[in-house]
Every structure is written in structure tokens, then in C-alpha cells.
C-alpha positions as CSV (number, residue, x, y, z in Angstrom):
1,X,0.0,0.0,0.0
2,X,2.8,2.4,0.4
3,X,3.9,2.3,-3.4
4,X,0.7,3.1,-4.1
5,X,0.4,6.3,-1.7
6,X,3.5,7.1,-3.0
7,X,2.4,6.8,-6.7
8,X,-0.9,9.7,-5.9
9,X,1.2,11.5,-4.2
10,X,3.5,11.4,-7.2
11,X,0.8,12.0,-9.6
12,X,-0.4,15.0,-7.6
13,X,3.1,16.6,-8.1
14,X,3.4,15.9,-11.6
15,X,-0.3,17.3,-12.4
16,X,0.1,20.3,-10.5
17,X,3.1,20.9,-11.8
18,X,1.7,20.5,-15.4
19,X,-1.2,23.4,-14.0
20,X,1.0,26.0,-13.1
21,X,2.9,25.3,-16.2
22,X,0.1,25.5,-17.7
23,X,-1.1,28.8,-16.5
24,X,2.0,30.6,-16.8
25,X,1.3,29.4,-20.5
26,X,-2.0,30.6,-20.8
27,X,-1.6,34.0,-18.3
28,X,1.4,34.4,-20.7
29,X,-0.3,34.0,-23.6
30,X,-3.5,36.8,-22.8
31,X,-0.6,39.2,-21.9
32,X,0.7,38.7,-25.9
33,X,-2.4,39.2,-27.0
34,X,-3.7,41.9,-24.9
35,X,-0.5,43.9,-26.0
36,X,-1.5,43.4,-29.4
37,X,-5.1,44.8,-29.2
38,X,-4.1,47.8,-27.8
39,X,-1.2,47.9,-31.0
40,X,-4.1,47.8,-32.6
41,X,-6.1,49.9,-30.9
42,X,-3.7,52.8,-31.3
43,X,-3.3,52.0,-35.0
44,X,-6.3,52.1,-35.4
45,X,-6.7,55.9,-33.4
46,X,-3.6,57.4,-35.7
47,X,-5.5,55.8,-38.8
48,X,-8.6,57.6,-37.5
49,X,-6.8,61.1,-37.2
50,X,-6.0,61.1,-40.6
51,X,-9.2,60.5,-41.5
52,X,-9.0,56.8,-43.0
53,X,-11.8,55.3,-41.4
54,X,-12.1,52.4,-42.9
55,X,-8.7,50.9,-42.3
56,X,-9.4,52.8,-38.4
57,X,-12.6,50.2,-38.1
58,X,-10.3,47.4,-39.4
59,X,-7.3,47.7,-36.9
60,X,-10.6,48.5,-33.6
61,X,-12.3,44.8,-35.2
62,X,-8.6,43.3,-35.0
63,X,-8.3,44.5,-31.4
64,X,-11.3,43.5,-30.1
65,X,-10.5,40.1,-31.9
66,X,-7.5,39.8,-29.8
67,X,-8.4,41.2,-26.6
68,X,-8.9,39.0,-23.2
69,X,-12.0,38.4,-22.0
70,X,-10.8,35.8,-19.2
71,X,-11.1,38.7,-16.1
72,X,-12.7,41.6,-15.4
73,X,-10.6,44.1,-16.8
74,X,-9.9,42.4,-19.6
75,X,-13.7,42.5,-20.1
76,X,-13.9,46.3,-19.1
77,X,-11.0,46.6,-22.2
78,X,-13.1,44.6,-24.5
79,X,-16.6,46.6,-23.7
80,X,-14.6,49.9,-24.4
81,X,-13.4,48.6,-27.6
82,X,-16.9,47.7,-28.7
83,X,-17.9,50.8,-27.9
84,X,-15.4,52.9,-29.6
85,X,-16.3,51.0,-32.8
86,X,-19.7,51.4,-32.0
87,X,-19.2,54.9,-32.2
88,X,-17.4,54.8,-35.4
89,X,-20.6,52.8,-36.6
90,X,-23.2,55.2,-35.2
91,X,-21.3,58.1,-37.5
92,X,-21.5,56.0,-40.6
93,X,-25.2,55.8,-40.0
94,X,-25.0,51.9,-39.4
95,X,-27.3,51.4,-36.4
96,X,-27.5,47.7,-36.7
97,X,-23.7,47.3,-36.5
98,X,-23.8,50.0,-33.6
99,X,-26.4,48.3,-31.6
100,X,-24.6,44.8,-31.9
101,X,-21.5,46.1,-30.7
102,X,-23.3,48.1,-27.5
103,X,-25.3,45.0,-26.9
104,X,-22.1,42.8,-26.6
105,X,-20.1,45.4,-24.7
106,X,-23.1,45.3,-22.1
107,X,-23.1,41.8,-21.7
108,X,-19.6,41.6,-21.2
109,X,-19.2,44.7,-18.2
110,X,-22.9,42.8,-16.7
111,X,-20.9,39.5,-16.6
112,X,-20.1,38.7,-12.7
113,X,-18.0,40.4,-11.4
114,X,-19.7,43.1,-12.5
115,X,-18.4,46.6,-14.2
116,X,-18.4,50.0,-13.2
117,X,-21.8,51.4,-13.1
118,X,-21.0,54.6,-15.6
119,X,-20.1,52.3,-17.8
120,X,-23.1,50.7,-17.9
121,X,-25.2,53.4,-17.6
122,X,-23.4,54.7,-20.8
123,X,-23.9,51.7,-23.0
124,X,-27.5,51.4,-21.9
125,X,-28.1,54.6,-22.2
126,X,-27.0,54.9,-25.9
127,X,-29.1,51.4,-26.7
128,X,-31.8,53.7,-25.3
129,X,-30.9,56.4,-28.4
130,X,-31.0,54.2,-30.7
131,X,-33.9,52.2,-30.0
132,X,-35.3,55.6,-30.2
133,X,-34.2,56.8,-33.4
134,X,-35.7,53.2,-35.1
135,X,-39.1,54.2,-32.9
136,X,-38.4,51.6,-30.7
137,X,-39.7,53.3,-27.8
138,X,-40.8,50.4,-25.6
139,X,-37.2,49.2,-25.9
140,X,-36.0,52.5,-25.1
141,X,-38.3,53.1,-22.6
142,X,-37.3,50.0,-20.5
143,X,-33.5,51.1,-21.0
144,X,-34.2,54.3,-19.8
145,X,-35.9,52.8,-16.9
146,X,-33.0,50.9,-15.8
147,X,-30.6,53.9,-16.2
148,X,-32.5,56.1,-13.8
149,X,-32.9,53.0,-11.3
150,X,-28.5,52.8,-11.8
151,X,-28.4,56.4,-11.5
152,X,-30.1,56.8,-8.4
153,X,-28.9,53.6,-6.5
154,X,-25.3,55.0,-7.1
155,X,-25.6,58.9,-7.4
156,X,-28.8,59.4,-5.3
157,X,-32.4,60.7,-6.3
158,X,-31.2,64.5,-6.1
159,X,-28.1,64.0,-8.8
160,X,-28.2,66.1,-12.1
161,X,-27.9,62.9,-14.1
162,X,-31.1,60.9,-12.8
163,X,-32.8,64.0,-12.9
164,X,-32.0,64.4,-16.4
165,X,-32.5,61.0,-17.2
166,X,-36.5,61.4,-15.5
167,X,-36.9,64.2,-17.6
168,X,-35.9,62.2,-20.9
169,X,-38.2,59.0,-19.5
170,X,-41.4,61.5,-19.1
171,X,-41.1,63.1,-22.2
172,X,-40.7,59.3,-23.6
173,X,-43.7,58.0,-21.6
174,X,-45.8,61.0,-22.9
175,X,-44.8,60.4,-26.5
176,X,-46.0,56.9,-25.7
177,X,-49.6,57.7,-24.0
178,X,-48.3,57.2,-20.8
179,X,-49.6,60.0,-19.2
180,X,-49.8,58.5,-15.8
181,X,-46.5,57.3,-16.0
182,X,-45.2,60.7,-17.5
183,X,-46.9,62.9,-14.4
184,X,-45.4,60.6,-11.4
185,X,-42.1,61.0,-13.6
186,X,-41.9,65.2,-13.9
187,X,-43.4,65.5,-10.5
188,X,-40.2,63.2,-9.3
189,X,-38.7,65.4,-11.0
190,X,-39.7,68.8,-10.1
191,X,-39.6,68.1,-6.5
192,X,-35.7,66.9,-7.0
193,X,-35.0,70.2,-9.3
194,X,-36.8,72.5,-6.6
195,X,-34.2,70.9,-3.7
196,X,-31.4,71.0,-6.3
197,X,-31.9,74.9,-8.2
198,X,-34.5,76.1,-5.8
199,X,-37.9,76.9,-6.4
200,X,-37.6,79.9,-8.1
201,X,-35.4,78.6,-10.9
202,X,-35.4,78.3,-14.9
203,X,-35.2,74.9,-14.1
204,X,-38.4,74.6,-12.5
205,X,-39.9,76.7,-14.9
206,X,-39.3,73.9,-17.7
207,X,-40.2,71.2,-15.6
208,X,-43.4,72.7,-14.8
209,X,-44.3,73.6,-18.3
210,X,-43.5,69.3,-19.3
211,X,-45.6,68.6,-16.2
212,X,-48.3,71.1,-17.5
213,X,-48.5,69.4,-20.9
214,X,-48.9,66.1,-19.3
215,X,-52.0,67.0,-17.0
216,X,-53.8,69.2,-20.0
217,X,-53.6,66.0,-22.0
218,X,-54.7,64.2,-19.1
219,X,-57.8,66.3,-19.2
220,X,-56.8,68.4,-16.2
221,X,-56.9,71.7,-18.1
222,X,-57.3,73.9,-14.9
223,X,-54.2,72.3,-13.3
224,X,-52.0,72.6,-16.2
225,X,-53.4,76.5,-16.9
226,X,-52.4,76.8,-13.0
227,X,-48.7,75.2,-13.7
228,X,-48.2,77.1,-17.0
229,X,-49.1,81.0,-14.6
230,X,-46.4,79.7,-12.1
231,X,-43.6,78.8,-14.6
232,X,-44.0,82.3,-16.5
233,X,-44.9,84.3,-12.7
234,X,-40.8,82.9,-12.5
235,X,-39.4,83.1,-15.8
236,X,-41.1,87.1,-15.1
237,X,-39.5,87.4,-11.6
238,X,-35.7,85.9,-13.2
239,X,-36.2,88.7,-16.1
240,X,-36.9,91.4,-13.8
241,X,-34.0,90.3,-11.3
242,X,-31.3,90.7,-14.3
């Protein structure tokens, strides 16, 4: 029985041997190719300066061909390449090609462990665009929606960006006949621009006007005639105080 224990114990040193030989290989081998997508990647930013476009979109596809995906920043590399090119795509008009690139780039930074949160709210927030621009606006509506619920969980309720980003949702939810939906959101919003600007700001003044347009649709005429009086009784008092 002792040959034998000493034959595991032998195999156990040879195999894990063999592993950490074999991830030296392999760690060694991402760091080659992670070297060479961002060769590529600044190729492919001089090629852009001089305006060849073309050959720019080339040397990005190259990069993200060779670029890790093994960790997380590998992954965060990756995303940012797709959206670089996305970029390049959404300038030559190609929303398809755009959109697949965002889409892939958000599925890698959502992969566990997860990426930053701007980043994120970035790529979801241009699928948003572009679902809008093809009048997708359920789509867009539901990216939206999860942008403001990233946006406040990790900048708070009173930030500039969710408040912008409530702003964008109402006026969606409106367009959509969502009036309900579009008054809870401006009135969200009003009460964070009032604590943010004060009450007697432009910026209330244009959220009150949105909000105004909302309930006069609703078929609260007297309500939005009442909101409409206030934002010009402040737009009138700004005017007067310059």
C-alpha cells in the first residue's frame, strides 16, 4: 500500500506541476495578445486622425479580436473597444452594427464580477438612443428605466444625471400615452429640481411647463393653466431680477 500512496502523491506533483505550467502558458499568452489589441487599438486611433476610417474600423475589429475576456478588466478593455467602434458605426449611419457592438459590450461589463456602473449606464443609455431613433420606444423606454434605477442607486435621487435622465423617460412615456406614467415622472422630477436649483429657478420653470403638458392631455386643463401661470410668474420674476 505504500507504493501506491506514493504513486498519488506522485501523480499530484506531476499534475500540479503540469497546471502551473500550464497557467503561466496561458496568463502568458492573454498578456501577448492583450499587448497586441491595444497595438491595434492605437493604430487604429492614428488611422482615424488622418481620416482613414475604414482601415481605423479594421485595426478596432482586429483589437477587439484579440483582446482577453478571461477577467474583469480584460472584459472592461473589451466593452470599451466595442464601444469605440460602436461609435465609429453610429457616424457612418450603421445602427444595426452599432447596436450589436453596444449589446455585446453590455453583456460583457454585466458579466459577474460586474463593471463599473458609468459604464453601464453609458452603454444602456446609448441602446436607449438608438432604440429611439428606429421608434423603438418600448425598448428605449425600458433602457431608460433601468438607467434612472442605476443612477439613483449610485448617485442618489437628487443627482443632475437621474434627474436628467426622468426628464428624458417623461417626455418618452408622454410620447407613448403614458400620461400616468409621465406625471409621477416630472413630479419626481420637479420636487428633486426645486431641492437641487430652488424653487424659483429656470429649471423649475421647464419642468413645470412638461408637467403642464402632461396633465392638459390628461384632461386636467385647470391644473395645467395653473402650472403654465407659475412657470411664467418665474421666468417674469428671473427677467426682472437681471
Amino acid at each position: 500500500m505504500r507504493w501506491f500512496a506514493s504513486l498519488l502523491i506522485v501523480l499530484f506533483v506531476v499534475g500540479l506541476i503540469y497546471c502551473v505550467g500550464r497557467w503561466r502558458d496561458i496568463t502568458s499568452s492573454e498578456r501577448f495578445y492583450n499587448r497586441a489589441a491595444e497595438s491595434y487599438r492605437q493604430k487604429a486611433a492614428a488611422l482615424r486622425s488622418e481620416g482613414k476610417i475604414a482601415l481605423a474600423e479594421e485595426y478596432l475589429a482586429f483589437a477587439i479580436s484579440a483582446q482577453s475576456t478571461s477577467d474583469k478588466d480584460g472584459r472592461a478593455t473589451a466593452a470599451d473597444l466595442r464601444r469605440e467602434l460602436a461609435g465609429m458605426r453610429m457616424s457612418a449611419d450603421d445602427l444595426a452594427g452599432a447596436e450589436k457592438l453596444y449589446r455585446e459590450a453590455l453583456m460583457l461589463l454585466e458579466t459577474e464580477p460586474r463593471g463599473a456602473d458609468a459604464a453601464i449606464i453609458n452603454l444602456r443609455t446609448q441602446l436607449a438612443g438608438l432604440c429611439y431613433r428606429q421608434s423603438r420606444l418600448d425598448e428605449a423606454a425600458d433602457f431608460y428605466r433601468s438607467v434612472l434605477s442605476l443612477e439613483v442607486s449610485s448617485l442618489g435621487e437628487g443627482h443632475p444625471d437621474p434627474l436628467g435622465t426622468m426628464s428624458i423617460l417623461g417626455g418618452l412615456e408622454f410620447k407613448r400615452g403614458k400620461s400616468a406614467e409621465a406625471e409621477a415622472l416630472f413630479r419626481r422630477q420637479l420636487a428633486g429640481v426645486q431641492k437641487l436649483h430652488g424653487a424659483e429657478k429656470r429649471e423649475t420653470a421647464s419642468v413645470l411647463d412638461n408637467l403642464a403638458d402632461v396633465l392638459e392631455k390628461a384632461g386636467q386643463p385647470a391644473e395645467a393653466a395653473r402650472l403654465r401661470d407659475e412657470a411664467k410668474r418665474i421666468r417674469h420674476k428671473l427677467c426682472d431680477e437681471c
